[in-house]
C-alpha positions as CSV (number, residue, x, y, z in Angstrom):
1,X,18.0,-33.0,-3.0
2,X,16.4,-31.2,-6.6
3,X,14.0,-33.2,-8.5
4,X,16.0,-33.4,-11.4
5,X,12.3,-34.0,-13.4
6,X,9.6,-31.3,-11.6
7,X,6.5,-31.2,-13.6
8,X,5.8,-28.1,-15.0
9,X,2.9,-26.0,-16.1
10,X,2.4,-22.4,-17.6
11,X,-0.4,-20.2,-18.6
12,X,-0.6,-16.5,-19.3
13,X,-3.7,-15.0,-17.0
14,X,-5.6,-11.4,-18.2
15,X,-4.7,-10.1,-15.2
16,X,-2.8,-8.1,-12.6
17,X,-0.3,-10.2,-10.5
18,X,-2.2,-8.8,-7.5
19,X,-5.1,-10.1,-9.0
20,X,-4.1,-14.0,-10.0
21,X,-2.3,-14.1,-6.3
22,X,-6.0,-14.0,-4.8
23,X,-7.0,-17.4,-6.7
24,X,-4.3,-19.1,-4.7
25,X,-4.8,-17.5,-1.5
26,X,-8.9,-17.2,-0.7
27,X,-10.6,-19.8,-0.6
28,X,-13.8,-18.4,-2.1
29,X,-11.8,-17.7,-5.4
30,X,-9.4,-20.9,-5.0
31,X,-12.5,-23.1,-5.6
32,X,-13.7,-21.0,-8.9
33,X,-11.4,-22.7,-10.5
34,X,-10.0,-26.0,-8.2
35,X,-11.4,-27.6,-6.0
36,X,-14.9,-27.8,-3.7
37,X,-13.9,-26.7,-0.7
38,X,-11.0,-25.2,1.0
39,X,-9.1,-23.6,3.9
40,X,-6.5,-21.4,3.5
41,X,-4.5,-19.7,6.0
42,X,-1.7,-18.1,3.4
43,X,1.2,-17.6,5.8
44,X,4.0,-19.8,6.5
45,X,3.3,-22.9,8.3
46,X,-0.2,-21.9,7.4
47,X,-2.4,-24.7,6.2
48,X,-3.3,-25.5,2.6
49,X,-6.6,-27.7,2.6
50,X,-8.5,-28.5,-0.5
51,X,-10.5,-31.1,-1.8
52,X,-10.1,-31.6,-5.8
53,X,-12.3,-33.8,-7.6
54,X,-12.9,-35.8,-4.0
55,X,-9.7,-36.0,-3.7
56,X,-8.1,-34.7,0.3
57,X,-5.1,-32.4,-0.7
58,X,-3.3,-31.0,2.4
59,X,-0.3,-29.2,3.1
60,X,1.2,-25.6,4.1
61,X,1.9,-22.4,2.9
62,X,6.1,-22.4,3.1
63,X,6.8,-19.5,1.5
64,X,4.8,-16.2,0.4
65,X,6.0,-13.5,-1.5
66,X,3.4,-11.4,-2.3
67,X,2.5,-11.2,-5.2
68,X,5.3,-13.1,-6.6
69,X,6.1,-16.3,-5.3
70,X,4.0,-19.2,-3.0
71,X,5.7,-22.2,-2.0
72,X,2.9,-24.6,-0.6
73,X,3.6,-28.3,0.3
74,X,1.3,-31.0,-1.3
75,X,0.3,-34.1,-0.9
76,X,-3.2,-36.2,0.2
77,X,-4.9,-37.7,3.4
78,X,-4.6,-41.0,4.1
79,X,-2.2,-41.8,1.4
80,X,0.9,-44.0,1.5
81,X,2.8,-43.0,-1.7
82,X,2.2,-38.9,-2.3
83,X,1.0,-38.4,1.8
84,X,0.7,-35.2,3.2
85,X,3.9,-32.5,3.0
86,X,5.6,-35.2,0.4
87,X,6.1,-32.8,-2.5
88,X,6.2,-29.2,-2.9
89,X,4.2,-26.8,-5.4
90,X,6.3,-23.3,-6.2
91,X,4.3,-21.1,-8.6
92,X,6.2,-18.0,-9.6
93,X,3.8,-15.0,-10.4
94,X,5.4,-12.8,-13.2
95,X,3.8,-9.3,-14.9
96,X,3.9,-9.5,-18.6
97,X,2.0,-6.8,-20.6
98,X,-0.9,-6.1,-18.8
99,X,-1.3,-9.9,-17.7
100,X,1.1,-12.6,-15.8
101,X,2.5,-15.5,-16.6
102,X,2.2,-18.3,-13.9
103,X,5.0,-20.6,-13.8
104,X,4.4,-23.8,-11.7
105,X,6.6,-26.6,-10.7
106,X,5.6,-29.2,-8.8
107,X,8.7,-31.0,-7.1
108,X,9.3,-34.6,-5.5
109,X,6.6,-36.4,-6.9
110,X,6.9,-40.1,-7.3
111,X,7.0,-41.3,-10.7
112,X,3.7,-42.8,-10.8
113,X,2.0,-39.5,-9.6
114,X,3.7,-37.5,-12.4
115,X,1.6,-38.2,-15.3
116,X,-2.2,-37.5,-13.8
117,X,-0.1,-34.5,-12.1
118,X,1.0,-33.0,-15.3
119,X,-2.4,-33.4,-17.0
120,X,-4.1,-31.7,-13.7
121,X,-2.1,-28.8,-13.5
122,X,-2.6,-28.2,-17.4
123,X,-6.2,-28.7,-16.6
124,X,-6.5,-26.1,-13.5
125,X,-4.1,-23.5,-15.1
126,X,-6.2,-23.2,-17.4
127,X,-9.2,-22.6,-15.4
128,X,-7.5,-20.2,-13.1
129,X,-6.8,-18.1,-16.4
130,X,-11.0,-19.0,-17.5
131,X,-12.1,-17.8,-13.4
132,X,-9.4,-14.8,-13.6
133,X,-11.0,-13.5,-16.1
134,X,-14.7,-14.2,-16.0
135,X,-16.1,-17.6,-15.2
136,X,-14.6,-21.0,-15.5
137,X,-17.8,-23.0,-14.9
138,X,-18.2,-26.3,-12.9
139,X,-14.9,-28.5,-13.0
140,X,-15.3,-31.2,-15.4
141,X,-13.0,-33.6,-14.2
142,X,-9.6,-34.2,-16.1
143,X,-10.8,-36.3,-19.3
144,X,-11.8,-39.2,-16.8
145,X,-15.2,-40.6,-17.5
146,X,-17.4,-39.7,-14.4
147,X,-17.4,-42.1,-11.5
148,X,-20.7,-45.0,-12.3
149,X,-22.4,-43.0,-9.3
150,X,-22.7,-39.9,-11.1
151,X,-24.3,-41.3,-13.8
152,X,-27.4,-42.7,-11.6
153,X,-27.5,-39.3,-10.0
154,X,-30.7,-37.1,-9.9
155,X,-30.8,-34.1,-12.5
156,X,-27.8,-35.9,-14.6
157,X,-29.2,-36.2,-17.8
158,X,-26.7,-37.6,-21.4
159,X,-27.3,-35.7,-24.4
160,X,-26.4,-37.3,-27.3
């Protein structure tokens, strides 16, 4: 069955398709821009492990077509409403002047996952294209206020 309602997410990267296929297939680039740790194994059936923002994502690599088009599964450890494999993630790599658009499409999402989905993948498209290019910095979260924790933490100071 189609998701008749994917959420979708696009952004123009200054840089080869060659170039933007390596941010979703290394880990040591993947985390520039999402995420703080992953495992990759970009083949089919290969795994796709990352943790964003503390939260476990896992999946697999379904389809590769360098440097075109990934289909990766999607979903998150231990939960009951998106778990792991639930929904897919197909981003379609295309060149456009000397850049590439990236057109993403996250399918089979429940409804209550779409919204903080759609904002997230605004969010990180826009950091691939910040990391593609130069640096995209630490990850500031996705307009959330930081977790009470953080703010006690060590070396955290408020400017105001």
């Amino acid at each position: 069955m189609m998701d008749a309602d994917p959420v979708t997410a696009t952004v123009h990267i200054d840089a080869p398709p060659e170039r933007v296929w390596d941010y979703f297939t290394k880990p040591g680039l993947l985390v520039r821009w999402m995420g703080e740790y992953a495992v990759l194994e970009p083949e089919p059936g290969g795994q796709f492990t990352v943790n964003v923002q503390g939260a476990p994502v896992r999946g697999r690599f379904l389809r590769l077509d360098p440097p075109r088009l990934l289909l990766i599964s999607w979903g998150y450890a231990g939960s009951d409403r998106l778990p792991p494999g639930a929904s897919t993630v197909e981003i379609r790599l295309t060149p456009a002047g000397t850049g590439t658009r990236v057109d993403l499409e996250h399918r089979q999402l429940p409804a209550a996952e779409k919204p903080g989905h759609g904002v997230g993948w605004v969010h990180y498209l826009a950091r691939i294209a910040a990391a593609a290019t130069g640096e995209a910095g630490p990850d500031p979260g996705m307009g959330q206020p930081p977790p009470p924790e953080a703010e006690r933490a060590p070396g955290r100071h408020q400017s105001r």
